[in-house]
C-alpha positions in Angstrom: -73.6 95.1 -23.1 -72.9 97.6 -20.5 -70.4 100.5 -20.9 -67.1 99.9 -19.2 -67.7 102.6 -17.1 -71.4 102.4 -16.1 -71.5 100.8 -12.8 -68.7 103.5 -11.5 -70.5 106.3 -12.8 -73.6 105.2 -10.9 -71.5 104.9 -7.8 -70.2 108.4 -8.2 -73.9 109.7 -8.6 -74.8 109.1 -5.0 -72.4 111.4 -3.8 -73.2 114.9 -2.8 -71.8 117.4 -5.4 -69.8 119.1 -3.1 -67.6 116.1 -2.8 -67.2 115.5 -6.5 -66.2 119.1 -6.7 -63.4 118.5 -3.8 -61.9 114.8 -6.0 -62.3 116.6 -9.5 -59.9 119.0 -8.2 -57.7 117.0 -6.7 -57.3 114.7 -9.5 -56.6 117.6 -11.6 -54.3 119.0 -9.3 -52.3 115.5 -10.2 -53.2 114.2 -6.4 -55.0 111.2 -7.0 -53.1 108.1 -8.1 -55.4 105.2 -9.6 -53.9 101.6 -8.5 -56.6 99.8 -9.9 -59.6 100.2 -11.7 -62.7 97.9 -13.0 -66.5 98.1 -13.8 -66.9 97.5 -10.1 -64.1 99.0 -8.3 -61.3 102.2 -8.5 -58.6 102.2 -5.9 -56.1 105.2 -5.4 -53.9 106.8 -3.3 -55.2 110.7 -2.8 -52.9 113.1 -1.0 -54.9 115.9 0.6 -54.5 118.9 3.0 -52.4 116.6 5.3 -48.7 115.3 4.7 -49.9 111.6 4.7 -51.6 110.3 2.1 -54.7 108.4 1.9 -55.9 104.6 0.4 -59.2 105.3 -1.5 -61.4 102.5 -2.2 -64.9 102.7 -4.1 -67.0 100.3 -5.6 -70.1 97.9 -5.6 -69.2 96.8 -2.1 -69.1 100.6 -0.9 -66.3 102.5 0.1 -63.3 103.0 2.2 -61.1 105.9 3.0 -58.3 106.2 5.8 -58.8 110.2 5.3 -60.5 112.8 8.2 -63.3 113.4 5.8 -64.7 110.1 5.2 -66.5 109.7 8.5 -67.9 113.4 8.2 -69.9 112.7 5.1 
C-alpha cells in the first residue's frame, strides 16, 4: 500500500528548488490556505507579493496557478 502522501511528494520533486524554497516560506509565513487535499491533488489559496490572492492547484493532472509566476517557470 502506498503512503498517503507519496504521489504528492513525487509531484513536488519535479520542481526546481528554488520554488520549493519560495512555497515553504510562504506556508510558514501562514500564506497558504489548503482547501483540499488527496493522494492526487492539493488545492489552496496562496496570497503573495500582490493584494490579490491566488487559487493553487497541483496534482496528477498538472498544475494551475492564477499567479504572475506560474507562466515564468
Amino acid at each position: 500500500m502506498r503512503r498517503y502522501d507519496t504521489t504528492i511528494d513525487e509531484i513536488f520533486g519535479t520542481y526546481d528548488p528554488a520554488t520549493m524554497i519560495r512555497g515553504r516560506e510562504y506556508a510558514d509565513d501562514g500564506r497558504v490556505v489548503v482547501n483540499a487535499r488527496d493522494v492526487a491533488v492539493v488545492r489552496a489559496v496562496v496570497r503573495g507579493s500582490g493584494a490579490t490572492p491566488y487559487d493553487v492547484t497541483i496534482g496528477e493532472e498538472g498544475e494551475s496557478c492564477n499567479c504572475p509566476a506560474f507562466d515564468r517557470e
